[in-house]
DRENBA-135969 format. One line per 8 residues: number of its first residue (from 1); their letters; for each residue x negated, y, z of N, C-alpha, C. Coordinates in steps of 0.2 Angstrom, whole numbers, plus 5000, padded with zeros to 4 digits. Atoms other than C-alpha are relative to their C-alpha. Layout:
<drenvexs>
NUM = A = X Y Z X Y Z X Y Z; ...
</drenvexs>
This chain:
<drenvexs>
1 = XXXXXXXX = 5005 4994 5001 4802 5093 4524 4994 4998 5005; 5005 5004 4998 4784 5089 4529 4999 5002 5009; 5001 4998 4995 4786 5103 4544 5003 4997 5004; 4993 5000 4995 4802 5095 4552 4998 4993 5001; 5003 5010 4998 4792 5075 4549 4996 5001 5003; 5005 4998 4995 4779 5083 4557 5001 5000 5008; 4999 5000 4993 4786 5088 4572 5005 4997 5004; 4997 5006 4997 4799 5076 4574 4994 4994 5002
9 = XXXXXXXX = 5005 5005 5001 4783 5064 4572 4998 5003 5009; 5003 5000 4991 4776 5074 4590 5004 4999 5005; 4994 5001 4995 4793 5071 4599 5000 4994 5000; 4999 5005 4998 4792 5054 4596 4993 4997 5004; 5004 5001 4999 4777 5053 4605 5002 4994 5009; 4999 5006 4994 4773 5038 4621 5004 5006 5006; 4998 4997 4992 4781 5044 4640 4992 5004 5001; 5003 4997 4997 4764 5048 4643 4995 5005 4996
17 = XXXXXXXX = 5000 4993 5007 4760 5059 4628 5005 5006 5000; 4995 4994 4999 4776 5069 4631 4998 5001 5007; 5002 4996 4992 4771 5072 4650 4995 5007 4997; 5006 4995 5001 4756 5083 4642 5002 5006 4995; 4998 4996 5006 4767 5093 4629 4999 5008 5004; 5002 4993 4996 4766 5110 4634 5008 5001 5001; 4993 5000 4997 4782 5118 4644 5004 5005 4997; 4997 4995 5001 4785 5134 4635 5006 4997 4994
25 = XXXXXXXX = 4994 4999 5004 4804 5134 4626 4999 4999 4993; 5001 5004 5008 4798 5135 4610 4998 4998 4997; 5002 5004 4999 4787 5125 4608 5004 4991 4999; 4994 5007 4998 4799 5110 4615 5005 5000 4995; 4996 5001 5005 4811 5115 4603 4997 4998 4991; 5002 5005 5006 4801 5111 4589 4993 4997 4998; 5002 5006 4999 4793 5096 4595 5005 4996 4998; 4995 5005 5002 4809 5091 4593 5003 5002 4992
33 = XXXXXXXX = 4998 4998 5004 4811 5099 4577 5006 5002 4998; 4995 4994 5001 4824 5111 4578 4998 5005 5001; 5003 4991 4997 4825 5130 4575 5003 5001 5005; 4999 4995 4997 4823 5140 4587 5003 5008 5000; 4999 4992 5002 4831 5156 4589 4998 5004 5006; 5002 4996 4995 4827 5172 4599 5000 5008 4996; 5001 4990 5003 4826 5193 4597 4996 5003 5001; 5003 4997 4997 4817 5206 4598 5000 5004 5006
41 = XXXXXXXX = 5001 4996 4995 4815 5213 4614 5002 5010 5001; 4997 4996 5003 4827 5229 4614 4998 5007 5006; 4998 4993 4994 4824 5246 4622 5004 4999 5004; 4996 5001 4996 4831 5250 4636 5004 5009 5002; 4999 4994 5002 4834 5268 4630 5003 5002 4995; 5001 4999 5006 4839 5277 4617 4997 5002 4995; 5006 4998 5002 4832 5279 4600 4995 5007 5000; 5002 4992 5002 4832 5298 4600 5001 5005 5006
49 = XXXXXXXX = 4997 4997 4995 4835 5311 4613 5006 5005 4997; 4997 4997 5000 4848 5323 4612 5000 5004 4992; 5001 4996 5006 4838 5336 4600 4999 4995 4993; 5003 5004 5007 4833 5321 4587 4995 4996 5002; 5005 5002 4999 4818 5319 4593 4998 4989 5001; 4999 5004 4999 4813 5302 4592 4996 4995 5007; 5003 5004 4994 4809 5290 4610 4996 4995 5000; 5003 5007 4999 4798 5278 4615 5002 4994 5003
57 = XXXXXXXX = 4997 5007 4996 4802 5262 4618 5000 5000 5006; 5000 5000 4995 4807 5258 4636 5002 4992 5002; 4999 5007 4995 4806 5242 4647 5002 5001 5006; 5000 5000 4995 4811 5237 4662 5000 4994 5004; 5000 5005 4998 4809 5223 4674 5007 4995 5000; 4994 5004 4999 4827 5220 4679 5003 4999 4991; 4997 5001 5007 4831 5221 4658 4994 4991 4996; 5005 5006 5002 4817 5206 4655 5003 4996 5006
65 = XXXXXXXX = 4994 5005 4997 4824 5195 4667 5008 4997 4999; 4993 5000 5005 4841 5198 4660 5000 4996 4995; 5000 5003 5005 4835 5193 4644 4996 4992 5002; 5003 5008 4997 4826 5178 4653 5005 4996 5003; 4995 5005 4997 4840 5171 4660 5006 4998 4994; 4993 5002 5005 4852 5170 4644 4999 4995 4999; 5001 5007 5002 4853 5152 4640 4998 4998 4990; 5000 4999 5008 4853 5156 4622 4996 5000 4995
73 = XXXXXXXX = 5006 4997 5003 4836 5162 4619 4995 4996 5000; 5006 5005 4998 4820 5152 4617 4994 5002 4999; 5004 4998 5002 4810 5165 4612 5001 5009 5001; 5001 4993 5000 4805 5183 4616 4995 5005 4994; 5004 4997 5003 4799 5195 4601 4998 5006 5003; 4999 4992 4999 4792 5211 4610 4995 5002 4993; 5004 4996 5006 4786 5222 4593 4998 5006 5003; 5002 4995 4999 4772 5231 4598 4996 5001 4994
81 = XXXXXXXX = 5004 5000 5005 4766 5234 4581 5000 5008 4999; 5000 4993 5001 4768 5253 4579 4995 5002 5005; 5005 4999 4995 4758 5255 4595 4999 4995 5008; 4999 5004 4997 4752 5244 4606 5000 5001 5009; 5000 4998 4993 4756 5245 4625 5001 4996 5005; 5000 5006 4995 4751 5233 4638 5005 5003 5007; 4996 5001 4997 4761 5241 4650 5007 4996 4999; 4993 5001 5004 4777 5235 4640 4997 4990 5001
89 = XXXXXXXX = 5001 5006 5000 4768 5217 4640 4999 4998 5007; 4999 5001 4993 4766 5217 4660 5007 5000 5003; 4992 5001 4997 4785 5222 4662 5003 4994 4999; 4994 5005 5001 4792 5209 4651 4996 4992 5005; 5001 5008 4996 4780 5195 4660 5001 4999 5007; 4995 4999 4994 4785 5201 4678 5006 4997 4999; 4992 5004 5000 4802 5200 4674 5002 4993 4997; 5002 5010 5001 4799 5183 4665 5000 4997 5006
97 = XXXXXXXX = 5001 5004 4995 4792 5178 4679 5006 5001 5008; 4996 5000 4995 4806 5182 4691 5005 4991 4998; 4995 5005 5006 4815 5166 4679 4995 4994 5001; 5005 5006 4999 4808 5146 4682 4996 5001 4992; 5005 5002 5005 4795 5144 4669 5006 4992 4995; 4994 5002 5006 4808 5130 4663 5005 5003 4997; 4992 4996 5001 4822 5141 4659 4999 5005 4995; 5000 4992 5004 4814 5159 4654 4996 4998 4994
105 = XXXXXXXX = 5003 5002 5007 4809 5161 4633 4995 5000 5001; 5010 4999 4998 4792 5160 4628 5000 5009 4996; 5000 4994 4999 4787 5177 4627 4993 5001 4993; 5004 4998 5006 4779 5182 4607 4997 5008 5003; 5002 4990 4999 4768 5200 4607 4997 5000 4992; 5003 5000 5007 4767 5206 4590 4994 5007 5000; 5004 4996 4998 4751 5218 4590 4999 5003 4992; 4998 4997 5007 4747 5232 4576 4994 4996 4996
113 = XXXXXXXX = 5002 5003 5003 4740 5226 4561 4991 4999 5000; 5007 5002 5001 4718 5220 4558 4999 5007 4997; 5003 4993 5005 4716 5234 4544 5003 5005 5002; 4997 4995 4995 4725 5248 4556 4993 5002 5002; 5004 4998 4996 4711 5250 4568 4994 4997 5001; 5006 5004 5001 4699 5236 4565 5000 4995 5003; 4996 5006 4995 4696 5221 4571 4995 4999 5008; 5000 5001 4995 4688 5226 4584 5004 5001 5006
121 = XXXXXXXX = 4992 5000 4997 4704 5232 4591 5004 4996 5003; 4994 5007 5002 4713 5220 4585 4996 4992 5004; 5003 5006 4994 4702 5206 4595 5004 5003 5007; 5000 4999 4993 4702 5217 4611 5009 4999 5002; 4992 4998 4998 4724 5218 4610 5001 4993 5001; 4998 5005 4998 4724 5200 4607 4998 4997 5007; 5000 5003 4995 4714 5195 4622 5004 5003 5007; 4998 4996 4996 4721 5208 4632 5009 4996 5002
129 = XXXXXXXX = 4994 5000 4997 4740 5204 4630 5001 4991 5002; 5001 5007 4996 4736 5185 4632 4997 4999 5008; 5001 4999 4994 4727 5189 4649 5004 5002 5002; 4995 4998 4998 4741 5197 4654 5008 4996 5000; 4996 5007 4994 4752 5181 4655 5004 4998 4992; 4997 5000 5005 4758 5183 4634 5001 4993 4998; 5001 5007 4999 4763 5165 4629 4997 4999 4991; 5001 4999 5008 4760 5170 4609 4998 5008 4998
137 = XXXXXXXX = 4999 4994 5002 4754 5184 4599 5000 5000 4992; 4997 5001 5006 4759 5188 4582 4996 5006 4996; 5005 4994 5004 4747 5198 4570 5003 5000 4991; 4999 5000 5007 4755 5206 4555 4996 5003 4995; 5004 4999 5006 4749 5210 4538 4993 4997 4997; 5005 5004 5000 4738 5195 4537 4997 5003 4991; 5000 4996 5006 4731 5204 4519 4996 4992 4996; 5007 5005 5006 4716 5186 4513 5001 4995 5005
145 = XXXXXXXX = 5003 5009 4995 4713 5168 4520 4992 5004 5003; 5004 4997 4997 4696 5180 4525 5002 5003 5007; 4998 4995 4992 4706 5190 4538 5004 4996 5003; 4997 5005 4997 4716 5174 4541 4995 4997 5006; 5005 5003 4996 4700 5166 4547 4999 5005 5006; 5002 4995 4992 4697 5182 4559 5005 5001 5005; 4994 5000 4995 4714 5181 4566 4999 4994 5004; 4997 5006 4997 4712 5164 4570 4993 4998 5006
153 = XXXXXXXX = 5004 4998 4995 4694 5168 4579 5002 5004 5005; 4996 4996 4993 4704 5181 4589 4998 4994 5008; 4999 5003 4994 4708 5166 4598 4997 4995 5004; 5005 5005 4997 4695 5155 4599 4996 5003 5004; 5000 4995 4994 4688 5169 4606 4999 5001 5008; 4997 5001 4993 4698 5172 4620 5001 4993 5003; 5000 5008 5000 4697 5151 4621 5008 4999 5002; 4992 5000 5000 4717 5153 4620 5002 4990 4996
161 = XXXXXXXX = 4995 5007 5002 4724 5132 4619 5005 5001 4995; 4996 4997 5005 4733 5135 4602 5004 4995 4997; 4999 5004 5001 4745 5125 4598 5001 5001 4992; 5001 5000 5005 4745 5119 4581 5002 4991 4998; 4999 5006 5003 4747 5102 4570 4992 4995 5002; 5007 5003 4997 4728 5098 4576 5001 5001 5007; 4999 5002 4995 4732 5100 4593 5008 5002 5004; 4993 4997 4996 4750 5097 4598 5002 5001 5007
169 = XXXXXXXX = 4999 5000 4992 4747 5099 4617 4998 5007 5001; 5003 4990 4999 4743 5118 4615 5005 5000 5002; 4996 4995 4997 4751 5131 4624 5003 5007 4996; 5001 4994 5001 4747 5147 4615 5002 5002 4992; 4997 5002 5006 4757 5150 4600 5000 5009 4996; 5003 4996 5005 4746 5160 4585 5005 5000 4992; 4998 4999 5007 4756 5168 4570 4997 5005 4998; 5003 4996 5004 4751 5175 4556 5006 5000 4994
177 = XXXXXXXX = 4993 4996 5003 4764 5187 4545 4996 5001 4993; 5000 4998 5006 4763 5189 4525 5005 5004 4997; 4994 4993 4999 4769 5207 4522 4999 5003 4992; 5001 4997 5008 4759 5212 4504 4999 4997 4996; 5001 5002 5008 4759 5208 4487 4992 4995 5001; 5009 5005 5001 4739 5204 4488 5000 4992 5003; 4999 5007 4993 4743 5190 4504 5005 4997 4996; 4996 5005 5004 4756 5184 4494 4996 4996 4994
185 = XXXXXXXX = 5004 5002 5004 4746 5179 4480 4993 4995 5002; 5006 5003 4998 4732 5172 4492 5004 4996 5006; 4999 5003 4996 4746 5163 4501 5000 4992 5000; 5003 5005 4997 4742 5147 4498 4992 4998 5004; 5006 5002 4995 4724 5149 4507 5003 5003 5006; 4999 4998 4991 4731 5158 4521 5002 4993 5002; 4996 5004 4995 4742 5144 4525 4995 4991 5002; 5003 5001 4998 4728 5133 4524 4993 5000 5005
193 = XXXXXXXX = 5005 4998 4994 4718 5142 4536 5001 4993 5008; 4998 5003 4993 4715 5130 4553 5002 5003 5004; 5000 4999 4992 4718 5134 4570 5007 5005 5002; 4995 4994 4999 4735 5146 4569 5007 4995 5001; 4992 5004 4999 4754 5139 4573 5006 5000 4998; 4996 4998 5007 4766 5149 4562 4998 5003 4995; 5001 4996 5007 4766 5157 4545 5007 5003 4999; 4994 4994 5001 4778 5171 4543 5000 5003 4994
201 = XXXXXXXX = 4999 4994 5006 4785 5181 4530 5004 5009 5003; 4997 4992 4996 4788 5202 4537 5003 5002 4992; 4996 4997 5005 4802 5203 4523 5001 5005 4999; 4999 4994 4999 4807 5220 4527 4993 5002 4997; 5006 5000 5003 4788 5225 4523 4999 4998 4991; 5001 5002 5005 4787 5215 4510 5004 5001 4993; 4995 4999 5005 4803 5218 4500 4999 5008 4999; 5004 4994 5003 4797 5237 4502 4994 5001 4995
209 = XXXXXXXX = 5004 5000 5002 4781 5233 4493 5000 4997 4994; 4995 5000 5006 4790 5227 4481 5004 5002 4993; 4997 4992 5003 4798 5241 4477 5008 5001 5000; 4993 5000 4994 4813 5238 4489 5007 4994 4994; 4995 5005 5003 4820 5224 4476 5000 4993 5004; 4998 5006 4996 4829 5211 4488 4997 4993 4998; 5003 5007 5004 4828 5198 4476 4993 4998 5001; 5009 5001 5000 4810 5199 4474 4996 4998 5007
217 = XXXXXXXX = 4999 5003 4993 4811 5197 4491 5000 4993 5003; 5001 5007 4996 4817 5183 4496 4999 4995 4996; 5004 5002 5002 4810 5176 4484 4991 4996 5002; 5007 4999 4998 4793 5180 4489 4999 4996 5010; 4999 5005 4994 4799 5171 4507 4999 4995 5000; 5001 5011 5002 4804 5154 4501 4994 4999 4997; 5007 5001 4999 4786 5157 4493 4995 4996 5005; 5006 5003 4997 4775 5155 4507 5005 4997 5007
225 = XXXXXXXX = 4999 5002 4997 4789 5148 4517 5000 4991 4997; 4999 5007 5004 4788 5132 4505 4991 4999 5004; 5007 5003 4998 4767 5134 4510 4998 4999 5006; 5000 5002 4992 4772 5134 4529 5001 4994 5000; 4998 5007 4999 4779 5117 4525 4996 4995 4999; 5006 5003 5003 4766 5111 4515 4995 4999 5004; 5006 5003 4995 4755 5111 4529 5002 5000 5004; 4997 5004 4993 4766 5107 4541 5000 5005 5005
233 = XXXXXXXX = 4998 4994 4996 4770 5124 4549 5005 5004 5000; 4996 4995 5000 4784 5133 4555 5001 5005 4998; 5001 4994 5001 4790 5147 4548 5005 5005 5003; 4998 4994 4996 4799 5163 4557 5004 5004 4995; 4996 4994 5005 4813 5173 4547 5005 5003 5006; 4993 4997 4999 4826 5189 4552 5005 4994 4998; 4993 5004 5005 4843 5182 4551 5007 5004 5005; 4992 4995 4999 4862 5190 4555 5005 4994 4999
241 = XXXXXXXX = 4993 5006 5000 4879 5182 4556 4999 4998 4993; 4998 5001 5006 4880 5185 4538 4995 4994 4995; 5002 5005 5005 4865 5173 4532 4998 4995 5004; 5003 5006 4994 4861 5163 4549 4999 4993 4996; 5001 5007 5004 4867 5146 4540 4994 5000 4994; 5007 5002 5004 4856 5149 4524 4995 4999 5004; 5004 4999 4999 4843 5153 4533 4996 4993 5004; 4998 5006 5000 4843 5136 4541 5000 4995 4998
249 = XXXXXXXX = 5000 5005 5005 4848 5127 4527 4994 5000 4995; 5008 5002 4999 4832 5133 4521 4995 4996 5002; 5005 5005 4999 4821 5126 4531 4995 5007 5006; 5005 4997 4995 4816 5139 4544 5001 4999 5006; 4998 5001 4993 4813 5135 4562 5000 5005 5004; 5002 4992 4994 4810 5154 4571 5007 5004 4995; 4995 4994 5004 4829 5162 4567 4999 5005 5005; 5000 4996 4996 4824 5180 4574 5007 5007 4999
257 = XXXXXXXX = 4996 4994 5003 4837 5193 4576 5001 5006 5005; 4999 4995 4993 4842 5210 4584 5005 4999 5003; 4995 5001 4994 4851 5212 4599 5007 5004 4998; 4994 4994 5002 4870 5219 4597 5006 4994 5002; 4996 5004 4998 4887 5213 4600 5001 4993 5000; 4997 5006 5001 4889 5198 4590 4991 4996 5001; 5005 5005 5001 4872 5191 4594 4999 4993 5003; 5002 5006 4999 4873 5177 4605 5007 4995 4998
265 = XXXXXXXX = 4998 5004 5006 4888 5173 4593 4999 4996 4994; 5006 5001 5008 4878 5172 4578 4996 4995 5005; 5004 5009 4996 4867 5159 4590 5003 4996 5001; 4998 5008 4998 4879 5149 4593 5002 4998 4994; 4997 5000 5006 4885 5148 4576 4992 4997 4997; 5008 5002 5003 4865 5144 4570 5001 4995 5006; 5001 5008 4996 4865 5131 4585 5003 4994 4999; 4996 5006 5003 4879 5121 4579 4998 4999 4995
273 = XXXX = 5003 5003 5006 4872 5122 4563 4994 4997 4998; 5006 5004 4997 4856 5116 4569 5000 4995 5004; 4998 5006 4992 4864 5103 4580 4998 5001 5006; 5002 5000 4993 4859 5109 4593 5006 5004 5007
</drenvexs>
């Protein structure tokens, strides 16, 4: 596959071209062209109170360190997509930062969508949660290769080091999710867009807007997961005990899943399936 020759091709680079690679976790893992696996970042509360009422997410320092010391993780997704809350991006890089910069994941912030609030918004959150120590941010419902191009000035922008296939020595790891029918259909320009580092499929979204038919779903994945490959970009899928191997044997490097009993089972079971 073009993306796994691709990045195996930057692993083999001189001693003194790998000194320059950047250090974050995931990254390194797919230099060396292996998936990565990682979760989302889990409350530290519950969903509801007592009456029903539904809570807001909670973070805590000593729970972000926790999650920064499992050996298992290479990647942190905090989903702030429903509302965005820099203090929730300070917590988890504090307690990141209690963990050696070798060791603890890289730290993704998925911000709410461009067509939400606009992209004036949507600029100020991107610079915002990258000044705040973010090692990636992750913008969904990319809708045209138009709002592709505005996503990916976000970061020129903020003069965010983006790693990408044009500059493998970046830091700053720019995804871009395809969630609607429209974007699906204008997925091969998105994925031609410059300057970005993943291409996503937000199947959950997607398979809603399809009118919650699975099939049509995962379909719509291996889509624009076949035109991450084609231009030599990782793609980021959910996965669970039950599909981890597919997903995998696929061809996706980002396996994300939620937090729960069997989780760092299910990763070791994707890691041996990944050789790793």
């Amino acid at each position: 596959m073009l993306a796994l020759a691709w990045l195996a091709g930057v692993a083999c680079t001189s001693p003194t071209e790998t000194a320059r690679l950047p250090a974050t976790p995931l990254i390194e893992v797919w230099t060396r062209g292996l998936p990565a696996f990682g979760v989302f970042v889990p409350s530290e509360q519950p969903r509801r109170d007592a009456d029903g009422n539904r809570l807001p997410p909670h973070y805590t320092l000593d729970g972000a360190e926790r999650l920064g010391r499992d050996p298992l993780l290479d990647y942190l997704f905090l989903n702030l997509e429903g509302a965005y809350d820099a203090s929730a991006v300070d917590t988890l890089v504090a307690g990141l930062a209690r963990v050696s910069a070798e060791e603890r994941p890289t730290l993704l912030v998925r911000i709410p969508p461009i067509e939400r609030e606009g992209e004036q918004a949507a600029r100020a959150r991107v610079h915002d949660a990258l000044t705040r120590g973010a090692d990636g941010i992750v913008l969904p419902h990319i809708r045209s290769p138009e709002e592709a191009r505005v996503a990916v000035r976000f970061f020129e922008e903020a003069e965010a080091d983006v790693w990408s296939p044009a500059n493998p020595n970046g830091r700053i790891i720019a995804m871009l999710m395809i969630e609607d029918p429209g974007a699906l259909e204008a997925a091969e320009a998105i994925a031609e867009t410059p300057g970005y580092s993943v291409l996503s499929c937000g199947i959950g979204s997607l398979t809603g807007a399809l009118g919650d038919d699975r099939d049509a779903g995962e379909t719509a994945a291996e889509v624009i997961l076949g035109h991450a490959t084609r231009v030599g970009m990782p793609s980021m899928m959910t996965a669970n005990r039950s599909n981890m191997a597919r997903r995998i044997e696929q061809g996706y490097l980002g396996l994300l899943l939620q937090m729960g009993d069997d989780t760092a089972e299910t990763i070791q079971l994707g890691r041996a399936a990944a050789g790793r």
